[in-house]
N, C-alpha and C positions, 0 to 999 in steps of 0.2 A: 535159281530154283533152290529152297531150302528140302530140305530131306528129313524130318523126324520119324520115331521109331513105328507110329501107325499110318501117318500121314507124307505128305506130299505139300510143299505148298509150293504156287503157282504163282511167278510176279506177271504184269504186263508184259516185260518185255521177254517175257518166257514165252506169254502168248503170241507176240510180233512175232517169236523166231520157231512158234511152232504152225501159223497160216503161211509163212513164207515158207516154208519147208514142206508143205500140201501143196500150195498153186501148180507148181510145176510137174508136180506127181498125178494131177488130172489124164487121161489117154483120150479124151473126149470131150465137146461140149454138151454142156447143161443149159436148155431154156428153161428150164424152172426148177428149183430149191423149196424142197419143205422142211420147215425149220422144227425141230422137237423142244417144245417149251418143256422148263424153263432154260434148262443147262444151253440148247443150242441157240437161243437167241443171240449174244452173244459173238461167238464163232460163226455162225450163220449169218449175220449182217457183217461181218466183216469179210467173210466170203463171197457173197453176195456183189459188194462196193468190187473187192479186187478183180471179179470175174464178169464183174459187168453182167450179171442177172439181173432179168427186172421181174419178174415174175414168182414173188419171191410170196409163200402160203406156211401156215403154222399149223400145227398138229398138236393136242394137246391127249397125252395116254396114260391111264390110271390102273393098276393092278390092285384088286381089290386084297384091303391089309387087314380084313378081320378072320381072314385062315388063320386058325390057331396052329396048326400044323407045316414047321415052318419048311418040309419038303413040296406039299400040296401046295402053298404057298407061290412057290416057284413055278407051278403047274397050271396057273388060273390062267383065266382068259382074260385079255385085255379089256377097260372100256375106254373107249374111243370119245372123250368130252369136247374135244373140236379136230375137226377133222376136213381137209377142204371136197368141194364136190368132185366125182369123177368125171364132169365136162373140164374142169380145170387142170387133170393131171393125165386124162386121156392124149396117148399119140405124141407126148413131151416125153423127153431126156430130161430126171428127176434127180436132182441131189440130194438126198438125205441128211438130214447136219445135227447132230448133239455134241455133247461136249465131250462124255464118254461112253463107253463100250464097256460095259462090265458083266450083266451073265447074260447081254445080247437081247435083252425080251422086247425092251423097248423099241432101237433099230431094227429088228425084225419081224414084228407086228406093224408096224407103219411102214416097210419096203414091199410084204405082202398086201397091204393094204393100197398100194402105189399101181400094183402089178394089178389087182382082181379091177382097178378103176381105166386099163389100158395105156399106163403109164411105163415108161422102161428108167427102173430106180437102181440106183449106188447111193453104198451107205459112204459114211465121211463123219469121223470123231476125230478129238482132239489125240485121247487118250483111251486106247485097248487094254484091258486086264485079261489075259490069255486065263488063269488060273481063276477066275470068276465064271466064265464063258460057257454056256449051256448048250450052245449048238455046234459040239466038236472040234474040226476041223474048220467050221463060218469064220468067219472073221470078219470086220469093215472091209470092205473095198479100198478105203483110201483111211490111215490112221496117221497121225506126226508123231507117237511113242508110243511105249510099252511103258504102263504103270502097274504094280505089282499091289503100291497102296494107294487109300483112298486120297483122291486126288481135290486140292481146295484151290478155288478159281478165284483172283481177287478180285470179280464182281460178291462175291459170297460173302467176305468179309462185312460185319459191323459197318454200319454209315449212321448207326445212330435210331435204325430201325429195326432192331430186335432179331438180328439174322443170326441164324445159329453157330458161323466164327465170329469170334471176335474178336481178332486183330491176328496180323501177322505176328508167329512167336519170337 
């Protein structure tokens, strides 16, 4: 794991050693995982494979970015652009999966969302920012570190299709 002065960045085998450091942190089974595009796709399918979930739905949530007001901003309501039906999340043990945790809006609009469909949800990121975090004392359910900066996943990196890293520094 490199460490620069805003950033964080993130190898592979950072990722290996931070799914294998969640598995065993589970207190309960999961028959079905909703995975938070895009960050949790990722972590989510590898959790998924290790956990032997087969039940495995995406969730796709958009916080509207024309608040010019960048407290209100943080106050909007989510929209929910894909979202799976409540016959498919009702009466399941639901995993929640992104990549990270940072002032919480996203994992906690899709855990509520889990719950009002009769679904019993835990959130699960890679990486928690306690010092970004909106809802107090919340936190993931299940986290593998504390990131303080913004955290770069080497699926993010440049492959040649205009993704906003561009290489490992």
């Amino acid at each position: 794991m490199k460490s620069e002065s805003k950033h964080i960045v993130i190898t592979w085998t950072d990722v290996d050693r931070l799914i294998n450091y969640l598995i065993p942190k589970f207190d309960r089974e999961f028959n079905a995982m909703v995975i938070i595009t895009r960050g949790g796709i990722i972590p989510g399918g590898l959790l998924a494979e290790a956990m032997d979930i087969e039940h495995v739905l995406t969730a796709a949530v958009d916080f509207p970015a024309e608040i010019e007001n960048e407290e209100s901003k943080l106050m909007a309501w989510p929209q929910f652009i894909q979202f799976p039906a409540d016959e498919q999340l009702a009466g399941r043990s639901v995993l929640i999966v992104d990549d990270v945790w940072g002032s919480g809006r996203t994992s906690t609009a899709v855990k509520n969302r889990v719950l009002a469909a009769g679904g019993s949800p835990e959130t699960c990121v890679l990486h928690f920012n306690p010092y970004r975090n909106l809802f107090g004392k919340t936190h993931p359910d299940y986290y593998a570190d504390v990131a303080e900066k913004f955290v770069i996943y080497p699926w993010e990196i440049d492959r040649g299709g205009g993704n906003r890293i561009l290489a490992y520094e």
